[in-house]
C-alpha positions as CSV (number, residue, x, y, z in Angstrom):
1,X,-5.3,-14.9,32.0
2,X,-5.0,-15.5,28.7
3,X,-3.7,-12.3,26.0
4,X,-6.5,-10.8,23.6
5,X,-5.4,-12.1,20.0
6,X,-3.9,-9.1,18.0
7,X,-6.4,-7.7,15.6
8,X,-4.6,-8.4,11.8
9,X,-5.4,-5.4,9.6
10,X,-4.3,-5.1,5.9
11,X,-2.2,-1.9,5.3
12,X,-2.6,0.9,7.1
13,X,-0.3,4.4,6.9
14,X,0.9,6.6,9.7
15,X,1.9,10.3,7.4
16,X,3.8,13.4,9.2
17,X,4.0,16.7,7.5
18,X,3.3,18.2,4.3
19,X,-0.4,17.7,2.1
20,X,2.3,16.4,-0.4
21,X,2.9,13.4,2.1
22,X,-0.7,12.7,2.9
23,X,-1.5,12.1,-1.1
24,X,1.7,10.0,-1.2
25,X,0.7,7.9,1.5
26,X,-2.7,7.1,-0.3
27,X,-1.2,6.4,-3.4
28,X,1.2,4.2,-1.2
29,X,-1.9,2.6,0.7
30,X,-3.4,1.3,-2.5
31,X,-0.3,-0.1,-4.2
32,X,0.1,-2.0,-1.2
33,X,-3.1,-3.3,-1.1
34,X,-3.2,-3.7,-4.4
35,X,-0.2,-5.9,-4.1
36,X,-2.2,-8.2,-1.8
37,X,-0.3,-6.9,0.9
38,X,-1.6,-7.7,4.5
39,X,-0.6,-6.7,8.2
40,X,1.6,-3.8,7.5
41,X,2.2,-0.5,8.8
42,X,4.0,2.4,6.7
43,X,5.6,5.3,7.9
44,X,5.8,8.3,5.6
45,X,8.3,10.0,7.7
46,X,8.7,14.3,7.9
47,X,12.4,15.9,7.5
48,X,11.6,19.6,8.2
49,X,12.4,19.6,11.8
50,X,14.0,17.3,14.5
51,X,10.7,17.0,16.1
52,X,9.3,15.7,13.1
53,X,11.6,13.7,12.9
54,X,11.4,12.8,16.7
55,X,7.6,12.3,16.6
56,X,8.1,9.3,13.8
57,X,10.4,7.7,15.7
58,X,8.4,7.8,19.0
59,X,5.0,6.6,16.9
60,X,6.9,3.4,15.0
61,X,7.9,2.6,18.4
62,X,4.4,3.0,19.9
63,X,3.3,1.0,16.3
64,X,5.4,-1.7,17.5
65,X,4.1,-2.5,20.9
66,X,0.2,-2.4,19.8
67,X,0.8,-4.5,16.1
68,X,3.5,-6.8,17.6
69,X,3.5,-8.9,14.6
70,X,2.7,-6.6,11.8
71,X,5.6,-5.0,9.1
72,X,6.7,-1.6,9.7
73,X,8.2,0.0,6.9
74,X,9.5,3.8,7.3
75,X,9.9,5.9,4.2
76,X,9.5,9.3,3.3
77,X,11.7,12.3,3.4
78,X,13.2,11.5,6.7
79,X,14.0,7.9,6.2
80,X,15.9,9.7,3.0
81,X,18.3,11.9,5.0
82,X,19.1,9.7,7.3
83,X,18.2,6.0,6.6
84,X,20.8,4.1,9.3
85,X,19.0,5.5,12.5
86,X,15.5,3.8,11.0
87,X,17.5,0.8,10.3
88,X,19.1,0.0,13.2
89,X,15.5,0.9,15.0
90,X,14.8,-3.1,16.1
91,X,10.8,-2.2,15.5
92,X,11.5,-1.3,12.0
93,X,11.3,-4.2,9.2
94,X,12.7,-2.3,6.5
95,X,13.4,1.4,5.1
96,X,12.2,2.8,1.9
97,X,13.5,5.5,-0.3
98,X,12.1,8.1,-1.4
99,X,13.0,6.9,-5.0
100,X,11.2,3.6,-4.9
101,X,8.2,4.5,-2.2
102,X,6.2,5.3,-5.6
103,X,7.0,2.0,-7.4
104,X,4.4,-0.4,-7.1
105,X,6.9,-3.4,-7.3
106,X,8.4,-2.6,-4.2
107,X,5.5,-2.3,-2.3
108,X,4.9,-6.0,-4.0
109,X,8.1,-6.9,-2.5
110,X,9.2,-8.3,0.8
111,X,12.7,-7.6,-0.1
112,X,14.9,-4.2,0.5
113,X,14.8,-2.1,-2.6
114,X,17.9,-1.7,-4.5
115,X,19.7,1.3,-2.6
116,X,19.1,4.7,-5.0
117,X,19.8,8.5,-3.8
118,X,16.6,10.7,-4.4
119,X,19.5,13.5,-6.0
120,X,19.5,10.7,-9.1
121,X,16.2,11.0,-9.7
122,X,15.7,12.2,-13.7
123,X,12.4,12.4,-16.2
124,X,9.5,13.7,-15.6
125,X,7.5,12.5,-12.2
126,X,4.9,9.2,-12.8
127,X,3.2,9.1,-9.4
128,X,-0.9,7.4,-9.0
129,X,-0.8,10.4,-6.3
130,X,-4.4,11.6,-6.2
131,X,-7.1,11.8,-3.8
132,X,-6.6,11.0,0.1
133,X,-9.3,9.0,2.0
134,X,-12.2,10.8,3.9
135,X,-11.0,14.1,2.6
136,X,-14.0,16.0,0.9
137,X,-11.8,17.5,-1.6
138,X,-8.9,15.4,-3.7
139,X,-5.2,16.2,-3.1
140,X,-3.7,15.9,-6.3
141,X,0.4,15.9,-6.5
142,X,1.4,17.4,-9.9
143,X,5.1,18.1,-9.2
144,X,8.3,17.1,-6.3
145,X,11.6,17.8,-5.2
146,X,12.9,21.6,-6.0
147,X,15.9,22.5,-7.3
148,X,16.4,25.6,-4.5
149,X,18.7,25.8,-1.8
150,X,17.4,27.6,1.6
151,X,19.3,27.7,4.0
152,X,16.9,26.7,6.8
153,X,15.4,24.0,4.4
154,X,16.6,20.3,4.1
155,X,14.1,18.9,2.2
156,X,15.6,19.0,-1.2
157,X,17.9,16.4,-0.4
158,X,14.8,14.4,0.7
159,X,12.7,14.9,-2.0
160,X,16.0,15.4,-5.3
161,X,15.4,17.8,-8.1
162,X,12.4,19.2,-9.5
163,X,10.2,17.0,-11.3
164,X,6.5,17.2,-13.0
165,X,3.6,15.3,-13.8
166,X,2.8,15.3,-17.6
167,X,-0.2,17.2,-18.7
168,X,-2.0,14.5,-20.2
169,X,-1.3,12.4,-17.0
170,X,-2.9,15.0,-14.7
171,X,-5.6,15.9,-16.8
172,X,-6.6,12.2,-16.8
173,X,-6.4,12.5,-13.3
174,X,-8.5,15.3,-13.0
175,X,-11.7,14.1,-14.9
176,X,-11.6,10.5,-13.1
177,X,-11.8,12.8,-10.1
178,X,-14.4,14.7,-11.0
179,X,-16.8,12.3,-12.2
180,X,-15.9,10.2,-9.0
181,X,-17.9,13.6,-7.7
182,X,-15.4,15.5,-6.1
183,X,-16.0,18.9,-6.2
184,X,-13.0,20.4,-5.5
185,X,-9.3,19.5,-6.4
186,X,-6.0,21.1,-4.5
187,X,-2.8,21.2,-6.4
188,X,0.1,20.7,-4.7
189,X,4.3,20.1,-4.4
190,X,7.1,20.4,-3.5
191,X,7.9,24.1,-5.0
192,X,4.6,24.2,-7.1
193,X,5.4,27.1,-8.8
194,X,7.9,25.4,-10.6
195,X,6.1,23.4,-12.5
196,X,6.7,22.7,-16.2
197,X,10.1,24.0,-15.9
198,X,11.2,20.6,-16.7
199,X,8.7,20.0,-19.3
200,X,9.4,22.8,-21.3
201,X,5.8,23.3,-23.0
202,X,3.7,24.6,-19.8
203,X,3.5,26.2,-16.5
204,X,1.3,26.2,-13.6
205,X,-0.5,29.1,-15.1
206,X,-0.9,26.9,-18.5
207,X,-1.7,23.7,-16.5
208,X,-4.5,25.7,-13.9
209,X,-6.1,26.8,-17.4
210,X,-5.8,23.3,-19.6
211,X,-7.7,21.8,-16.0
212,X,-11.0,24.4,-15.7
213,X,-11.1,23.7,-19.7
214,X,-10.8,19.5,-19.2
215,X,-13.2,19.4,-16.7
216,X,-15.8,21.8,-16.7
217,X,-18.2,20.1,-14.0
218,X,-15.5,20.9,-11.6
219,X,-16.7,23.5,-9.4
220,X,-13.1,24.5,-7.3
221,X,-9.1,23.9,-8.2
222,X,-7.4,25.1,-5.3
223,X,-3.7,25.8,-5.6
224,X,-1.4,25.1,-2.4
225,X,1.6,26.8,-0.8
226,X,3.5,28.5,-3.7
227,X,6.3,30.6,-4.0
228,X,6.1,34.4,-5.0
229,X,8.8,34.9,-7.0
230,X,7.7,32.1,-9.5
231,X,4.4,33.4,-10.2
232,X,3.6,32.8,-13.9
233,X,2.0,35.3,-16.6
234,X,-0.9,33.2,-16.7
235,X,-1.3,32.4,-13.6
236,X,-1.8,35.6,-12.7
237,X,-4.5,35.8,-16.0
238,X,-6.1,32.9,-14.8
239,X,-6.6,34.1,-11.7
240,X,-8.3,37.4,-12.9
241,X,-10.4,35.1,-15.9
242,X,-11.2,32.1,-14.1
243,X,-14.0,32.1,-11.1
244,X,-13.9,28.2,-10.9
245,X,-10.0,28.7,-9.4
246,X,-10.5,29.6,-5.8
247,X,-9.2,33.1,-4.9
248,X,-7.2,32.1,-1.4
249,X,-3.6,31.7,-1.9
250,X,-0.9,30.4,0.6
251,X,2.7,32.2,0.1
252,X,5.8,30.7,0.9
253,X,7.5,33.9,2.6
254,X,9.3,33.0,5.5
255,X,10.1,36.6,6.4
256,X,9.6,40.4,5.8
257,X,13.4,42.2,6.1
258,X,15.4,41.8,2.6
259,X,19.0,41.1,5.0
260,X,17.2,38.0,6.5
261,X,15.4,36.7,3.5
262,X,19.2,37.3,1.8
263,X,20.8,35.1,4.7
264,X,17.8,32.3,3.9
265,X,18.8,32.4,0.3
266,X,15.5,33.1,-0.6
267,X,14.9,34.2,-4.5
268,X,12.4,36.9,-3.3
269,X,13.0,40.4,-1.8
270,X,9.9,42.2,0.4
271,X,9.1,44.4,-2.3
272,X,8.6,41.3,-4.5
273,X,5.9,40.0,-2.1
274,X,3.8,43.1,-0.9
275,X,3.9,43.8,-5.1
276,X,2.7,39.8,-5.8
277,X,0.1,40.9,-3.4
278,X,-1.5,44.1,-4.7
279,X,-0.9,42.8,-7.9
280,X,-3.4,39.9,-7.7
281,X,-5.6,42.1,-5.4
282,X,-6.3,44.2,-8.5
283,X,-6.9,41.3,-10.5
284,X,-9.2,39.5,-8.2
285,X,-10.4,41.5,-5.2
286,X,-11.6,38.8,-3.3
287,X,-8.5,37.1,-2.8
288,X,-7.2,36.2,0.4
289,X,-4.0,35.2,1.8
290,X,-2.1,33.3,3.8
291,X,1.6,33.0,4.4
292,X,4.3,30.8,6.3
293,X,6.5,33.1,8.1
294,X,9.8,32.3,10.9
295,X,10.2,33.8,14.2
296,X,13.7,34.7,15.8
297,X,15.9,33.0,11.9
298,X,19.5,33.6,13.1
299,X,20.7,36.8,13.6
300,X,17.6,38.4,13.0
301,X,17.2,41.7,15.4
302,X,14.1,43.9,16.9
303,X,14.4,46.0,13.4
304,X,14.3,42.8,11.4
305,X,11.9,41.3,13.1
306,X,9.2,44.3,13.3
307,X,9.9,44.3,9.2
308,X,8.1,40.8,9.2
309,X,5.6,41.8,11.2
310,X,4.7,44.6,9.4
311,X,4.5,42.6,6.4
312,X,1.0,40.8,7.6
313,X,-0.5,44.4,6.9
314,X,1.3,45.2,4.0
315,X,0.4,41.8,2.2
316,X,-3.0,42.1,3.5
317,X,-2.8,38.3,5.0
318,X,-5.5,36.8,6.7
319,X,-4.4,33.0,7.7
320,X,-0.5,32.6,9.4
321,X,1.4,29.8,9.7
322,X,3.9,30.7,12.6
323,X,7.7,28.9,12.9
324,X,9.7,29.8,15.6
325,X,13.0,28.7,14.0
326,X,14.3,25.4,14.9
327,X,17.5,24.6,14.1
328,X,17.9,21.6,11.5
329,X,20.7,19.8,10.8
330,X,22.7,19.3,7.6
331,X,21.7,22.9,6.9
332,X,24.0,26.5,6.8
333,X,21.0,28.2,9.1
334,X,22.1,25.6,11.9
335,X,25.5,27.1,12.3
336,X,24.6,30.7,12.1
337,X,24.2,32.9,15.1
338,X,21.5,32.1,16.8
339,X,18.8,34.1,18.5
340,X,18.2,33.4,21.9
341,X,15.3,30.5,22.4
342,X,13.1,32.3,24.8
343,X,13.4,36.1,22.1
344,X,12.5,33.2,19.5
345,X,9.3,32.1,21.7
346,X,8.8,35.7,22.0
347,X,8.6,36.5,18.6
348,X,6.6,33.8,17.3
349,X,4.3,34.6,19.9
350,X,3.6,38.1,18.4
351,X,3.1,37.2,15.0
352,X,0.4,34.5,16.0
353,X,-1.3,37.1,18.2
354,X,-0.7,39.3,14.7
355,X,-2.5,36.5,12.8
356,X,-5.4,36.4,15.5
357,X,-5.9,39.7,14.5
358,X,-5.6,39.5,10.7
359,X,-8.0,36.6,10.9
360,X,-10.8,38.8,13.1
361,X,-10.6,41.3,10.3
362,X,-11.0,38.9,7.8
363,X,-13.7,37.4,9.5
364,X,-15.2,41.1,9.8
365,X,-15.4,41.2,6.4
366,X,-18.0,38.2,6.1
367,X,-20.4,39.3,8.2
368,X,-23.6,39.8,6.1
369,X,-22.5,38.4,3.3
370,X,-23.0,34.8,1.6
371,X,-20.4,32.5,1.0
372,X,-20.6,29.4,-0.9
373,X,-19.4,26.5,1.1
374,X,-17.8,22.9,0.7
375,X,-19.2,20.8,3.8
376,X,-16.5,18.9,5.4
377,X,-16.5,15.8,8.0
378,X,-17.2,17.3,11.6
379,X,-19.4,20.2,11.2
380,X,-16.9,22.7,9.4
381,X,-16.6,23.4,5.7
382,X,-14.6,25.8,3.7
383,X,-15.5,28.8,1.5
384,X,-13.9,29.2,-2.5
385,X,-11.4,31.9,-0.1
386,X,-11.0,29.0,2.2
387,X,-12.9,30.5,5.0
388,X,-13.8,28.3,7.9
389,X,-17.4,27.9,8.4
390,X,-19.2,25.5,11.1
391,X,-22.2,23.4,9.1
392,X,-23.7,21.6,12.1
393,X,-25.8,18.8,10.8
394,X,-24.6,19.0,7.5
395,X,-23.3,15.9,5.8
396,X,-20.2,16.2,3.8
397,X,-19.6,16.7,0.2
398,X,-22.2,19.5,-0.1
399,X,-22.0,23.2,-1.7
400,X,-24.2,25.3,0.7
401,X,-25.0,29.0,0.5
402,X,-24.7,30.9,4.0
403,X,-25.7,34.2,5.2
404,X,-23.1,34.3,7.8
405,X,-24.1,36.3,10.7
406,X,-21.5,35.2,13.5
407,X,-17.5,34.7,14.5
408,X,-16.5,33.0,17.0
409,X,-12.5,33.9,16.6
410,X,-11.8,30.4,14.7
411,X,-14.6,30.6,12.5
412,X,-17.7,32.2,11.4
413,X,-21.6,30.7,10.8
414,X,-25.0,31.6,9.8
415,X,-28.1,30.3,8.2
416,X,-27.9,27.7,5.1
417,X,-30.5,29.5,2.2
418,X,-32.0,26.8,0.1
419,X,-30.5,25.8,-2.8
420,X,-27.5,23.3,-1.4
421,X,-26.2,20.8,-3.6
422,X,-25.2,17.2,-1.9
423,X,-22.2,15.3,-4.1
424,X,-23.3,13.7,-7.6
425,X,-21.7,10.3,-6.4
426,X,-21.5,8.2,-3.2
427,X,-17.6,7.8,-3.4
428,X,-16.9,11.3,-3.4
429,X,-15.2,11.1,-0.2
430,X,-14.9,7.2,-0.1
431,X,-11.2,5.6,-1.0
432,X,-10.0,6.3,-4.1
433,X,-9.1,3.3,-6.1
């Protein structure tokens, strides 16, 4: 019996980790195709953990056996750290650094690029990262790399110092986006809150201000993951002056006992974080937050542990992101004293069942009212404070208003009142080109 032909497709992307990722393997998507590339697979590879690492290894070989002849080429921040194993992988064409995975001649290219550390990297950051396919809202990647040094963290030798996009460049970016008929645009970076520092004539706070004034049809900017301690004065004024930027907030924490967060080399103390907190509570009181935070870092006791857990209630958070710490190496944490794995499993186990909690009380507070909400693919959509609503039968790409009357422990629904608004273009959720 004869084999079924293999199905030739043009370019296609396979992206682990970060939002940061997932708008850099669009931009990569397009400048392939744009290239008149054909049959090829890319890899945006994940360095944060061995299992990400693991998990791109086991999907460029499973890539392999279903596109036998198509072009696999692994980039990203794994393929940065540690380029020999993807080389020597036999499935794997050719690797790609992070340094040349946003140049459009390489993706032109069937030869290697010319070998480049990410740590040379210099100017400011010229990336066509914006928008990732079938997403209702556009991703847009204004900054990379950070100049920090955690000691869990390996990914700024993945991603080399801190760099931004200009101004000018991103606020070009935001009105194509806008009248493409998005109606919301996410921020996001590396160490976001860094932005400008390399520009010298704005920050994040001055950049989330010169956007609402640029495009003043958009209805949402959404910030990502930032970091406390690098909260800007205007940041903190626009969030108090500006209803267009959505009052939800992610915080890079990690941890709630000052000796641990010391031993991470974090920049922030407790204090710093429960104040960052209140502080923007005051100006905006219907913020909401969520936080990363790791279970069982090295050498972290029962004490230090309950000081992290009783963070959730002193920052008032409502959405976790739970680690249980996994050792990663190349980094100081992996030679520290560890906690035992099964105190670790434990732990994390406790803060989700925390964050269950947080999220039920949240979810308390919606009960009655009427949120305003961004329909998404697949019945769900998200409120400006990035609550998650179920919109069954609703098409994407529209702002509804709903009395919510229900939670289900994931989510809350109610009744849609009249007066939705569907996207004011086709393409809102289409390809970006």
């Amino acid at each position: 019996m004869s084999q079924p032909r293999e199905m030739v497709r043009a370019v296609e992307v396979a992206s682990f980790g970060c939002r940061l990722n997932l708008v850099e393997s669009e931009a990569m998507r397009r400048a392939a195709e744009c290239a008149g590339r054909e049959n090829l697979v890319i890899v945006n590879t994940c360095a944060v953990t061995g299992e990400a690492v693991r998990q791109a290894r086991q999907t460029i070989r499973r890539i392999r056996r279903e596109r036998p002849s198509a072009e696999i080429v692994v980039t990203g921040c794994a393929a940065e750290i540690d380029p020999w194993q993807f080389s020597q992988m036999p499935e794997v064409s050719r690797v790609l650094g992070n340094a040349h995975k946003s140049d459009a001649a390489a993706w032109a290219s069937l030869q290697p690029a010319p070998p480049q550390s990410i740590m040379d990297a210099a100017g400011p950051l010229h990336i066509p990262a914006e928008g990732v396919e079938d997403h209702t809202r556009a991703f847009l990647a204004v900054q990379t790399g950070c100049d920090h040094r955690c000691t869990f963290c390996i990914i700024p030798f993945a991603r080399g110092p801190s760099r931004s996009s200009p101004a000018e460049a991103i606020l070009a970016s935001v009105r194509r986006l806008t009248d493409q008929g998005f109606r919301e645009i996410v921020l996001t970076g590396v160490d976001l809150t860094s932005y400008g520092q390399d520009l010298g004539d704005i920050r994040l706070g001055g950049l989330v201000k010169a956007i609402l004034k640029a495009a003043p049809d958009l209805e949402r900017l959404r910030l990502s993951s930032i970091d406390c301690i690098e909260a800007d004065a205007d940041l903190f004024a626009a969030f108090a002056e500006e209803p267009r930027l959505a009052p939800h907030l992610h915080l890079s924490l990690q941890a709630g006992d000052d000796m641990i967060l010391k031993r991470m080399k974090r920049r922030h103390l407790r204090a710093d974080a429960v104040r960052l907190c209140a502080d923007l509570k005051r100006l905006r009181p219907d913020i909401v937050f969520g936080a990363d935070l790791i279970a069982g870092f090295p050498t972290e006791t029962d004490a230090m542990f309950e000081n992290t857990a009783r963070l959730i209630e002193d920052c008032g958070l409502a959405y976790l992101h739970v680690f249980p710490f996994s050792p990663r190496p190349g980094t100081p944490a992996a030679k520290m004293p560890a906690v035992a794995p099964a105190l670790v499993k434990q732990r994390a186990g406790r803060l989700r069942l925390a964050g269950e909690t947080a999220l039920a009380r949240h979810h308390a507070t919606k009960i009655g009212a009427t949120v305003r909400v961004l329909t998404e693919r697949g019945g769900f959509g998200r409120a400006a404070d990035f609550t998650l609503v179920k919109t069954e039968g609703a098409a994407p790409a529209q702002m509804l208003d709903i009395r919510i009357a229900r939670d289900d422990g994931k989510s809350v629904s109610g009744a849609v009142l009249p007066g939705g608004r569907p996207a004011r273009a086709e393409g809102a959720f289409a390809a970006l080109v």
